[in-house]
VEXDREN-2710 file (C-alpha; in Angstrom, 1 decimal):
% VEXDREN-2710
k/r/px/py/pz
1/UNK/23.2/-9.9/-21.4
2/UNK/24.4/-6.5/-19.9
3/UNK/22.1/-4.9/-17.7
4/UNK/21.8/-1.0/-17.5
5/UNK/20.8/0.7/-13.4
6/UNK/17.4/1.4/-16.1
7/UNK/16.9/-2.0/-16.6
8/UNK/17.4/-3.1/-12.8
9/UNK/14.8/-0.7/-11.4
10/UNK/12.3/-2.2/-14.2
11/UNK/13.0/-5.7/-12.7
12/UNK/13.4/-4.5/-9.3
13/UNK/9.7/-3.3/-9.7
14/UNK/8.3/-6.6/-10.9
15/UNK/10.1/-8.2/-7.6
16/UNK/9.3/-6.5/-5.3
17/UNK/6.7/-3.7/-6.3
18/UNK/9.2/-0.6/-5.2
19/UNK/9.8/1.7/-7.6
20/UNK/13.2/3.1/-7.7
21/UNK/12.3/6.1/-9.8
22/UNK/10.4/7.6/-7.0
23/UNK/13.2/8.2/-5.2
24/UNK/16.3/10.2/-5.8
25/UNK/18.5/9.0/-8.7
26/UNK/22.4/9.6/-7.7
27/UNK/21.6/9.2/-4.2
28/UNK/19.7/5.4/-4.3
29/UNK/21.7/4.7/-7.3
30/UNK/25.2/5.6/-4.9
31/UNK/23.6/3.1/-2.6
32/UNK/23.1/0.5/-4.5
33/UNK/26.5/0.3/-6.3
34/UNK/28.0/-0.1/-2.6
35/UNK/25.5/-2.9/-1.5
36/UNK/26.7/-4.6/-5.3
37/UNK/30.1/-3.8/-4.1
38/UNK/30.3/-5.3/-0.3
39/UNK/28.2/-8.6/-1.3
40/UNK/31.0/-9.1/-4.4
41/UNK/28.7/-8.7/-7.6
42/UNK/30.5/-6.8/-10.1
43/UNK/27.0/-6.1/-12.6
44/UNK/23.5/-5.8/-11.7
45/UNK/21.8/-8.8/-13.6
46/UNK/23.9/-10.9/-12.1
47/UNK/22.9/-9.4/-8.7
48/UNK/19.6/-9.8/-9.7
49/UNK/19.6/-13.4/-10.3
50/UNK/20.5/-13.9/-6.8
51/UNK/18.2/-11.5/-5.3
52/UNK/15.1/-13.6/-6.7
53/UNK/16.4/-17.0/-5.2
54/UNK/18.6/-15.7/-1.9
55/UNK/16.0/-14.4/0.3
56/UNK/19.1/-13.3/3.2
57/UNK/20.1/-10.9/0.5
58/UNK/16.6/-10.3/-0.9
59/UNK/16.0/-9.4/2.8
60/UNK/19.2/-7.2/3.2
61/UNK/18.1/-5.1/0.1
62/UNK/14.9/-4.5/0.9
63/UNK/16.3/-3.3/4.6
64/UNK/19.0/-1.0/2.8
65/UNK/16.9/0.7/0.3
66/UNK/14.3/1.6/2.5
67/UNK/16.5/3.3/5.0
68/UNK/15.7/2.1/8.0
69/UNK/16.7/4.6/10.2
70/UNK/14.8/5.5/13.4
71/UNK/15.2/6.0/17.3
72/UNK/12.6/6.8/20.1
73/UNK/11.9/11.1/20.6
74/UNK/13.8/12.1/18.0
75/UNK/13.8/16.1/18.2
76/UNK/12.7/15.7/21.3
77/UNK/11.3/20.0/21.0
78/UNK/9.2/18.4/18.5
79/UNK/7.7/16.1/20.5
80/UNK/6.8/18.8/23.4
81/UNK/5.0/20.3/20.9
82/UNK/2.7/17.2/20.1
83/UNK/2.2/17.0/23.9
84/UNK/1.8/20.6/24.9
85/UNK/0.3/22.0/21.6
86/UNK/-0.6/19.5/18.8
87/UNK/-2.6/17.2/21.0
88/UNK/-4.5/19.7/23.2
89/UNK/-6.1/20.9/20.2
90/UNK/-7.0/17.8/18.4
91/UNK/-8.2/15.9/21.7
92/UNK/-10.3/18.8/22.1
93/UNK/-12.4/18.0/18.6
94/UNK/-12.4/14.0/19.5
95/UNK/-11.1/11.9/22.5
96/UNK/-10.9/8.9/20.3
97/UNK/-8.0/9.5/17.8
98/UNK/-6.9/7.5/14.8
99/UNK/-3.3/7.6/14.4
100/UNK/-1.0/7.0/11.6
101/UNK/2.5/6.0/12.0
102/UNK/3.9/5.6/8.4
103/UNK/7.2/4.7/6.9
104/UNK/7.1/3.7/10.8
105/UNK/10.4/1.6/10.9
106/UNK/12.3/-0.6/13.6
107/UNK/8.8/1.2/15.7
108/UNK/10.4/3.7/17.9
109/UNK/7.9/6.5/16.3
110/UNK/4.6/4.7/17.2
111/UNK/5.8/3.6/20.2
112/UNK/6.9/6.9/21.2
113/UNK/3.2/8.2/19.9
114/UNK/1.7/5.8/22.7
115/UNK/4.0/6.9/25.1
116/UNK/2.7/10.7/24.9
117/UNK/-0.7/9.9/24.4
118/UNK/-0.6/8.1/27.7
119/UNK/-0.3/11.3/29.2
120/UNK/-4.0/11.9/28.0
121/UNK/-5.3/8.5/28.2
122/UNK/-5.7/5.3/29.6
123/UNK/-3.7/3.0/27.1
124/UNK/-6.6/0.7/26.7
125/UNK/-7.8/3.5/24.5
126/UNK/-4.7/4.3/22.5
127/UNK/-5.0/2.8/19.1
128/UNK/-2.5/3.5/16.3
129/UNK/-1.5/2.5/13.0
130/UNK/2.2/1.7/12.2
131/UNK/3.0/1.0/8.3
132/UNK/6.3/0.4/6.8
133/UNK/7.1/-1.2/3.1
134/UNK/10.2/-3.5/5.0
135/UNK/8.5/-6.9/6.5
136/UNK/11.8/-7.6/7.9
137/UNK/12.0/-4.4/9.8
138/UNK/8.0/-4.9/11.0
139/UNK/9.0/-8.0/12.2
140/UNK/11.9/-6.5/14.4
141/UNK/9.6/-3.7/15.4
142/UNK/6.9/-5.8/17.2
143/UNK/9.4/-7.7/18.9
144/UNK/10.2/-4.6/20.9
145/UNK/14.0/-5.0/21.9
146/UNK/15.8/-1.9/21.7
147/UNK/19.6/-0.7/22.5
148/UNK/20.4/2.1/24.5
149/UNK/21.7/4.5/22.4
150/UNK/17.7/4.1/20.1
151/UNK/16.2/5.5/23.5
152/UNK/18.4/7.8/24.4
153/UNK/16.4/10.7/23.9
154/UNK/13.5/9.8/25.6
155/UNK/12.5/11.3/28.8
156/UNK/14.1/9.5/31.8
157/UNK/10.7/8.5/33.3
158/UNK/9.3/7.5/30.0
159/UNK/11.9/4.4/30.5
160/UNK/11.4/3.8/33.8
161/UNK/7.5/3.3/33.1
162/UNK/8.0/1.8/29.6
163/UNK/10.8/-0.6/29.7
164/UNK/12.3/-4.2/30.9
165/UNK/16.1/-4.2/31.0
166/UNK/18.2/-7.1/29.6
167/UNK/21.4/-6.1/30.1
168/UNK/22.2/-3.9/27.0
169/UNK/18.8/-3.9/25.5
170/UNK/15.4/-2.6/26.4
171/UNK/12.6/-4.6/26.0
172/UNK/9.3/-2.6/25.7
173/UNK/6.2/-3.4/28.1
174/UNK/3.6/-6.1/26.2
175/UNK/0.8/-3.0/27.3
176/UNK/2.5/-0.9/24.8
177/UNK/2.8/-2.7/22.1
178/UNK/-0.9/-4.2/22.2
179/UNK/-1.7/-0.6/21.4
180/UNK/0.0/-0.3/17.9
181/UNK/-0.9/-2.7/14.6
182/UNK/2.1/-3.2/12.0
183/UNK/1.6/-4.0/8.7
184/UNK/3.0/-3.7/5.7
185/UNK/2.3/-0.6/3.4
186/UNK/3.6/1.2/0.1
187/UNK/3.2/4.8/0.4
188/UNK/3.4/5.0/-3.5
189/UNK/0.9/1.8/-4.2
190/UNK/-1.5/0.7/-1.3
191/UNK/-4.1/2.3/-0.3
192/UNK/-4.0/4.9/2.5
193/UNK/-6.0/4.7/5.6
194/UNK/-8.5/7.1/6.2
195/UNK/-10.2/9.7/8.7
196/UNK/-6.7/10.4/10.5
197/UNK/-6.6/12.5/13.2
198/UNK/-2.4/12.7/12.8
199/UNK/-0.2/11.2/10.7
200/UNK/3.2/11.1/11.7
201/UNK/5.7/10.3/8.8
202/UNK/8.8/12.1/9.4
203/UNK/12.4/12.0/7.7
204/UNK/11.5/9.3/4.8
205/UNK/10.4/11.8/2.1
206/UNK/13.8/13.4/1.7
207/UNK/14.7/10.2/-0.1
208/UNK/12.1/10.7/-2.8
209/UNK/11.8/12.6/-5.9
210/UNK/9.4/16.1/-5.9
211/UNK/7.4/14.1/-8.0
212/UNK/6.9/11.2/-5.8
213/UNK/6.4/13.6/-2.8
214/UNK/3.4/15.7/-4.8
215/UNK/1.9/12.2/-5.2
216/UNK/2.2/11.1/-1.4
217/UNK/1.5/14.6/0.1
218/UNK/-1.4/14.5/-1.5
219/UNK/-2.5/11.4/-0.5
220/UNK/-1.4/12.2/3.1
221/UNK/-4.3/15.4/2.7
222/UNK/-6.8/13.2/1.4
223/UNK/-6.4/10.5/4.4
224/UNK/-6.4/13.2/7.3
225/UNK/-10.0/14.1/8.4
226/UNK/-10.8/18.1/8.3
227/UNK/-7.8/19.7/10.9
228/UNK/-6.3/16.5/10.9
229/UNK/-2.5/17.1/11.3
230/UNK/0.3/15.8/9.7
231/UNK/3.3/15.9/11.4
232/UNK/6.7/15.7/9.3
233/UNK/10.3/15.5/10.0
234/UNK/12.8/18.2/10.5
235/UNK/14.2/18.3/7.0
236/UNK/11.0/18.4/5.0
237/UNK/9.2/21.6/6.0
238/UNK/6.4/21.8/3.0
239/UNK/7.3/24.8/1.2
240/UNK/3.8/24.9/-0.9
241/UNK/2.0/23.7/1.8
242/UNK/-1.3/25.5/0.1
243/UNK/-0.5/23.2/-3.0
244/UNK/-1.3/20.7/-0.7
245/UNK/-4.6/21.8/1.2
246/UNK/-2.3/22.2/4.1
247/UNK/-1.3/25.3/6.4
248/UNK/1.0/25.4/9.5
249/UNK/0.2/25.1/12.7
250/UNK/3.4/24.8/14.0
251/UNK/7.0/24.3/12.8
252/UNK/7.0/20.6/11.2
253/UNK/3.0/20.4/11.9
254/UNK/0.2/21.0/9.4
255/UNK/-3.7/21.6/9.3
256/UNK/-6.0/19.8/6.7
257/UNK/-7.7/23.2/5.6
258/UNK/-11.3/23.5/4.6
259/UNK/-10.4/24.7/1.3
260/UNK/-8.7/23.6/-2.1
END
């Protein structure tokens, strides 16, 4: 039996509840034919059939249509910002804040969040949650091992304080990660946490469809207390951020408004 690119993303969502149609056609689609294409499947069913008995390659796709791709201060004028601007003001409402890190990744995001929030506080007070739909990639994530060129951005004392060296790789200090829970979480299925001081979800959404980002915007809003921030990345500026029950604070930061 032939199999259509339709008919794999309808079996694709049976295994492994992601739903290809939330995210941009030509551009997942493009990716998909190359991973067919490197592992030597010629049709998708075929492919398929594999993918629900091989879980290395189950693995693999999972990893490679979730584009896992992530590294510590990214925009680092971004992350001044949080510091010197976006934290100020919400530390100023609560000392105690719940932060989300999702579509979190290989963890450099919420690991970085830590890092700046120990600036304000002791870390035995920093809590944050760090969500991603990849197991594979959570797994890597709380293992902490990082190359040099993931943490190249960061501040020069930040890896100093932060960081064992092993040769090549960085392993990250046990005190910071105690300070971030992974687990695993669809942004277009699970349930969203709620009464967020700051959600940080940058550079995933340009991968989905308007419609899928209406749906998760939306849902971002609803999780986010009352001036709660959400803090995106810096190729998805909201362009109907009032759509949304947003308004900017800053460039790539917005404000839960009171209103609808």
């Amino acid at each position: 039996m032939i199999m259509d690119y339709e008919g794999f993303k309808k079996e694709i969502l049976s295994l492994t509840q992601i739903d290809l149609n939330s995210y941009k056609e030509k551009q997942m689609k493009r990716r998909i034919d190359s991973l067919l294409s490197k592992n030597g499947f010629k049709d998708y069913k075929s492919y398929l059939d594999v993918l629900k008995v091989n879980d290395v390659l189950y693995n693999e796709f999972i990893n490679f249509i979730t584009i896992n791709v992530s590294e510590f201060y990214r925009n680092p004028e971004q992350w001044l910002k949080l510091k010197n601007i976006i934290l100020p003001y919400l530390l100023e409402k609560n000392k105690n804040l719940k932060v989300w890190s999702a579509a979190c990744s290989s963890g450099d995001e919420p690991y970085t969040l830590v890092m700046v929030l120990n600036e304000f506080m002791p870390l035995s007070k920093i809590k944050i949650i760090a969500t991603d739909i990849d197991e594979e990639i959570l797994h890597k994530a709380k293992k902490g091992i990082y190359s040099r060129k993931s943490i190249s951005k960061l501040p020069d004392n930040y890896i100093k304080k932060y960081f064992k060296r092993d040769g090549d790789m960085f392993s990250i200090n046990e005190d910071i990660k105690k300070c971030v829970k992974f687990q695993k979480h669809n942004l277009l299925a699970d349930p969203y946490p709620d009464n967020c001081d700051l959600i940080v979800c940058r550079n995933v959404l340009i991968y989905f469809t308007e419609e899928a980002k209406v749906e998760i915007y939306n849902k971002f809003n609803k999780s986010l207390k009352t001036g709660g921030i959400l803090f995106v990345g810096s190729t998805e500026q909201i362009v109907f951020f009032n759509k949304y029950n947003f308004k900017p604070m800053q460039t790539f930061f917005y404000k839960k408004t009171d209103n609808l």
